[in-house]
N, C-alpha and C positions, 0 to 999 in steps of 0.2 A: 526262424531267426528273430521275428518283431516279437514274437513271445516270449524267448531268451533276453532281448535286450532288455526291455521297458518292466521294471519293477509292477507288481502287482498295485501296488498303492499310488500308478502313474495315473495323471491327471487324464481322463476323457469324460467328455460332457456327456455321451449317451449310457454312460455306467458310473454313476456319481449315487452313494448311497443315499438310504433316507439315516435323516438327521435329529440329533432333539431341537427343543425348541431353540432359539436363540437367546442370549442373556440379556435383560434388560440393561441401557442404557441410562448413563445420570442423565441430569438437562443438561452439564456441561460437555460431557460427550456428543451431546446431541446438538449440541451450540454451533452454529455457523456451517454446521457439516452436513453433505448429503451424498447419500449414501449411491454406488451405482448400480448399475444391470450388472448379472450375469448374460452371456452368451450373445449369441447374434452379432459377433464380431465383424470387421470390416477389416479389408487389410491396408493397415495403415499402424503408421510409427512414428513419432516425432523426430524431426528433421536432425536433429542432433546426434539421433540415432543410425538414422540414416547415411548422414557425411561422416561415420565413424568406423572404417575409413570411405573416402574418396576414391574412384578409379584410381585417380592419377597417384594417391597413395597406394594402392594396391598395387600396381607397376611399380612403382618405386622400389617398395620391400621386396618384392621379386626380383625386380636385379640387382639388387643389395645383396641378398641370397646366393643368389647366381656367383656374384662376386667372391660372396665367403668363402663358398665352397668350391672356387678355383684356387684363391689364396691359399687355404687349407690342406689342401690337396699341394700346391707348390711349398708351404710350409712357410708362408710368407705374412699369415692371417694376424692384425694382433685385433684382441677384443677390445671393441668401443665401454669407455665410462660406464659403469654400474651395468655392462651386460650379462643377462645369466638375473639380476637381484628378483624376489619376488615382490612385485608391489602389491600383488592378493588379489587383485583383480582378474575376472575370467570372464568372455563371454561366447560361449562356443557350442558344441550341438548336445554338449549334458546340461552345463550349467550358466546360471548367470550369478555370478558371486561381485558384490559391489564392495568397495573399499576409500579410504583417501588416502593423499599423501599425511606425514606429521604435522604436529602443529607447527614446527620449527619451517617446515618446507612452506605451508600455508600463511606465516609469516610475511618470509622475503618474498612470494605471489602477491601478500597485500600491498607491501611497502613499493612493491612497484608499478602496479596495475592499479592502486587506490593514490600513489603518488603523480602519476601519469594524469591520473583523471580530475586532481583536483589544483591538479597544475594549468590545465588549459580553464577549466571552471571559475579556478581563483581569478587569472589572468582577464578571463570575459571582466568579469565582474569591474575588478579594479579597472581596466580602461573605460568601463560605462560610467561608474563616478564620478573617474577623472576627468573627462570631458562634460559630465555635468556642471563638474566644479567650477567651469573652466566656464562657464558659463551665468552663471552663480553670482561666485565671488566676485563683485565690482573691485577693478584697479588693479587685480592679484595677477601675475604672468605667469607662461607657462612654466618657467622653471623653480617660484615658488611653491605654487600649488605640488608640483611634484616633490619636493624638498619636504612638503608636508604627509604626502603618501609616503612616505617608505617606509617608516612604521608596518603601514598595510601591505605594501609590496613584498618584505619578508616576509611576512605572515604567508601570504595569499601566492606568494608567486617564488620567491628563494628556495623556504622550506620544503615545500611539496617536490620542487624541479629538485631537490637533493634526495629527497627520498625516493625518489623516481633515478635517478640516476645511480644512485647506490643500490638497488634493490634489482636494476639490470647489469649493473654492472656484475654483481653476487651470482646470478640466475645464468649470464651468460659465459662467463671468468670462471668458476669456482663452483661448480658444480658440486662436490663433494663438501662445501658447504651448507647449500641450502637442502639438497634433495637426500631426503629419506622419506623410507615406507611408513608405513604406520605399524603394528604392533599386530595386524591383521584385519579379516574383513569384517563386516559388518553384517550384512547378510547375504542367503543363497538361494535363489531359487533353483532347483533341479529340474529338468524335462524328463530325466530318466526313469528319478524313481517317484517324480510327483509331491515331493517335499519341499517345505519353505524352514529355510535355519535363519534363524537369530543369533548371533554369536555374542555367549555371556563375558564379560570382562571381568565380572567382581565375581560369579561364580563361588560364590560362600567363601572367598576368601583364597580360593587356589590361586588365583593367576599370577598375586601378586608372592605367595608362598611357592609358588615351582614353575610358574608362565603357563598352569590349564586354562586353557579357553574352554569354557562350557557352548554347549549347546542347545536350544531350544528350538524343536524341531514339531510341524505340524504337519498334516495335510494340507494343499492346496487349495481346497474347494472346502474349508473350514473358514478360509479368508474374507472378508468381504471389503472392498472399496469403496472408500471416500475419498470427498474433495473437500477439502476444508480451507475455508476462505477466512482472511484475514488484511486489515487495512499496512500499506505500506505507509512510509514514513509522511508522506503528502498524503493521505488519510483514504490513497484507492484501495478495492479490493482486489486481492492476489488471490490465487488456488492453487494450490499441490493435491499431488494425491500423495494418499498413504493406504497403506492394509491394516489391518485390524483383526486379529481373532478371533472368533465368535461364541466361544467359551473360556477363554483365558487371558490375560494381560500381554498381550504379545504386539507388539504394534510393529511394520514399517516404513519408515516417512522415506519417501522419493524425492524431497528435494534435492539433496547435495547430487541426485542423477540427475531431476531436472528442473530448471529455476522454476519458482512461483511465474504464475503466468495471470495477467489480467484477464481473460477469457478464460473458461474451464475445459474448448478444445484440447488444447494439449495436453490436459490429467488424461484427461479420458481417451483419446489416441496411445496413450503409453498403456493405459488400462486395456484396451484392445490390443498389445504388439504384447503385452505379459501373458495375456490368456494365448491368444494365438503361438507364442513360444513353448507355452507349457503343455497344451495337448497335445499328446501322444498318437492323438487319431491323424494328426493333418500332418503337413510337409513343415519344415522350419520359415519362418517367413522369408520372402523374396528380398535379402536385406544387402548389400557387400560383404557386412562382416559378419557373415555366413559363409559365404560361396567356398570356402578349402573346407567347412568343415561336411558339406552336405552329406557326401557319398559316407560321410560314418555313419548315420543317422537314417536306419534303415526302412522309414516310413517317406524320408525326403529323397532315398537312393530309388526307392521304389517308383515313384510320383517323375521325379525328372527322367528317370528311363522313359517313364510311359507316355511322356507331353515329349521327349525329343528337347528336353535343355538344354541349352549350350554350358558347358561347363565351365566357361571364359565368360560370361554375361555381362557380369559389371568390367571385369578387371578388363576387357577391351571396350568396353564400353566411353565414347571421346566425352570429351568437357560437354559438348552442346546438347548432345544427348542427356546427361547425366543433370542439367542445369533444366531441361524439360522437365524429366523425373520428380524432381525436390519441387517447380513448378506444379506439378500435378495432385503430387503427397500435399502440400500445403494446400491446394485447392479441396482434394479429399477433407481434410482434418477440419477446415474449414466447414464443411457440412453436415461435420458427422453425428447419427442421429443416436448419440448414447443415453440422452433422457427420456426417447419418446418409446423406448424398447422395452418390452415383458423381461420380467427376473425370470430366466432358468432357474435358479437357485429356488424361488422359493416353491416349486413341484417337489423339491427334498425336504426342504428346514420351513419353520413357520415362525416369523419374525412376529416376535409380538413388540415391537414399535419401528 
């Protein structure tokens, strides 16, 4: 059966061919980035990953479910807003295929989550002046000085609280306003058959002549990972990870999965929950949003027969328990030793830089 499912070109580290060399690198490639280990994974995932979903999400959709399919069956069912649309995203015991929303949906998100935030920010600000001023200005009363802020208070405190207001009112009102998919995903990782896709948009010119999305498709253990650091707008350093092909232009940036992070734990945590997703040898990781698809996935159906799983783990798993977990994983990631680990990879490939 595991030999029927898993594609000959599926990812396991103790049958990983020999390689040519690897392509040199410019100095701008090589700028700010470093590069990480293969193998000797930990099992660990960034938290984000983790609460996606929640127990108590997980119950939820299950008696949602439950629900459906009594309605259904009574003929009383009617379908929630854009249920059924494809938003392109999957993450399940073949693939993990990443996507966003449009830019139109990304939009109203800003105007209301970047009006929110610069409503209370504005707001600090302008009361710390105010009462400077207030201090300040010899002879001046309180309701001068104030007569002289409104200028600023528009700015700083009106504008944002409207964009903040209109941008939830769209989100929560009007759904069929803001929310669309995007045109498709972005890329794919597979466990099944061991490949990483790219999905082309410009495609020599089809997508836009007949909507073909091309394809660019590798092996997995052709990849290799970096963390590439770069200063935010206060001039700290951030890290993402990305993938990188090792004979081709093929790049994948993980940010819009996971924010830059001032430490480089969390690249490298997601760097260990990608490897550990993708080998065919091991069980799918210990994750929630896993648990319905385990028993498909006949290396993980294997493993939990043989350890005695509970098949309910997380989804009855209570809030206090579950708040230890994310407790723990975060103390894991916290430690994790992904710089001081031997390359697997290079017993195959021979980096020359």
């Amino acid at each position: 059966m595991t030999e029927l499912y898993y594609a000959n070109t599926a990812y396991n580290p103790a049958q990983i061919p020999k390689q040519p060399a690897s392509a040199e690198r410019s100095w701008l490639g090589k700028f700010a980035k470093t590069r990480l280990p293969w193998g000797h994974t930990q099992d660990v995932a960034p938290e984000s990953i983790l609460q996606d979903p929640t127990p108590k999400s997980l119950r939820f959709w299950e008696e949602f479910d439950k629900k459906k399919e009594e309605q259904k069956a009574l003929g009383t069912y009617k379908p929630r807003p854009f249920e059924g649309v494809d938003t392109h995203g999957v993450l399940d015991h073949e693939r993990f295929r990443h996507a966003l929303l449009s830019k139109r949906s990304h939009f109203w998100m800003l105007l209301c989550g970047g009006g929110r935030f610069m409503f209370f920010f504005g707001t600090i600000i302008l009361i710390s002046v105010y009462i400077s001023e207030l201090g300040i200005v010899a002879g001046a009363t309180w309701f001068e000085t104030a007569v002289s802020f409104l200028s600023m208070f528009y700015i700083l405190s009106v504008f944002p609280l409207a964009c903040w207001l209109i941008g939830s009112l769209v989100i929560n009102k009007f759904p069929r306003l803001w929310f669309k998919p995007s045109r498709g995903p972005i890329w794919e990782l597979n466990r099944r058959t061991g490949l990483v896709t790219v999905f082309d948009y410009d495609n020599n010119g089809e997508y836009k002549k007949n909507g073909s999305i091309g394809e660019i498709t590798a092996p997995f253990y052709e990849f290799d990972a970096y963390i590439s650091t770069s200063p935010d707008r206060q001039g700290l350093p951030m890290n993402f990870l990305y993938l990188a092909h090792r004979y081709r232009d093929i790049t994948l940036n993980f940010s819009s999965l996971l924010a830059p992070d001032r430490t480089p734990e969390l690249p490298c945590a997601l760097w260990d929950f990608l490897q550990n997703y993708m080998d065919s040898s091991r069980p799918l990781p210990e994750l929630p949003c896993f648990e319905k698809y385990r028993h498909l996935d006949p290396i993980t159906e294997e493993h939990d027969q043989q350890e005695g799983r509970n098949p309910r783990y997380w989804i009855d798993m209570d809030n206090e328990t579950f708040e230890a977990q994310l407790k723990e994983m975060s103390g894991r990631i916290h430690l994790i030793d992904t710089m001081h680990r031997p390359n697997l990879m290079a017993q195959h490939v021979e980096y020359v830089d």
